[in-house]
N, C-alpha and C positions, 0 to 999 in steps of 0.2 A: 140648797147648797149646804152640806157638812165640813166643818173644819174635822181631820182627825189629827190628832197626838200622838206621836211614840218616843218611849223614853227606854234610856240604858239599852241592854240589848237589841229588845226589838229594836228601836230606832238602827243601830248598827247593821242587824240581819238587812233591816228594809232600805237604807243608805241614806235616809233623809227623816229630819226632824216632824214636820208636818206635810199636811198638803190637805186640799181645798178640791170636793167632786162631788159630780152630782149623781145620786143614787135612787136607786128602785127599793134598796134594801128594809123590807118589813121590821127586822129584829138585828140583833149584834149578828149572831151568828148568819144570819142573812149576807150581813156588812161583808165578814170576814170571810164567807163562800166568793163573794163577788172578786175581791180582793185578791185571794189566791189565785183565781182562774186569770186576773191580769198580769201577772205576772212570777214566774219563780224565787222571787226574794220573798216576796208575800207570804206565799207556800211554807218558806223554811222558817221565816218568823214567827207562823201560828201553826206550824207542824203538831202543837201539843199545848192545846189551848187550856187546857189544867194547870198548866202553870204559869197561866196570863191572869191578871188583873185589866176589870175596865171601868171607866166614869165615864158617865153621861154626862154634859154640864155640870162637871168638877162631883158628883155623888156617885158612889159605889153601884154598880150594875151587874148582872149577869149577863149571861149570852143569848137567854131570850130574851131578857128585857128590849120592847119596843121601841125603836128611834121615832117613830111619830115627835115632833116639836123639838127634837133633840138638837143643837145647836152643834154641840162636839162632841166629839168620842175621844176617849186616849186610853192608848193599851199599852201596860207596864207590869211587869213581872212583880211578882211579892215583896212588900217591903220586909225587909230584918233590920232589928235592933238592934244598938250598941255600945 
């Protein structure tokens, strides 16, 4: 079971804070194929996944990095300064 995370936008695009499923997905971007194809909010929220941030168990990942052992994901746009 994966918990995933979405914050600021994304969370908005996709309508909901978190949620809790069980996946097949090898890598992030694995995740986030899966993801889109269930539904069109998905879709529009990682339409343009360059300008996504993600953590694996709260540390900095990419979109191949493997979920193998991975507890949570959260995907959040870039943070700015100020």
């Amino acid at each position: 079971m994966l918990d995933i995370v979405y914050f600021a936008w994304v969370r908005e695009r996709i309508g909901q804070p978190r949620e809790r499923l069980e996946t097949g997905a090898a890598t992030v971007a694995d995740l986030v194929a899966e993801l889109c194809a269930k539904d069109p909010r998905y879709a529009a929220a990682f339409a343009d996944p360059a300008v996504l941030r993600v953590a694996l168990d709260q540390d900095l990942a990419d979109f191949t990095a493997p979920l193998a052992g991975v507890r949570e994901v959260a995907f959040f746009p870039p943070m700015t300064g100020g």
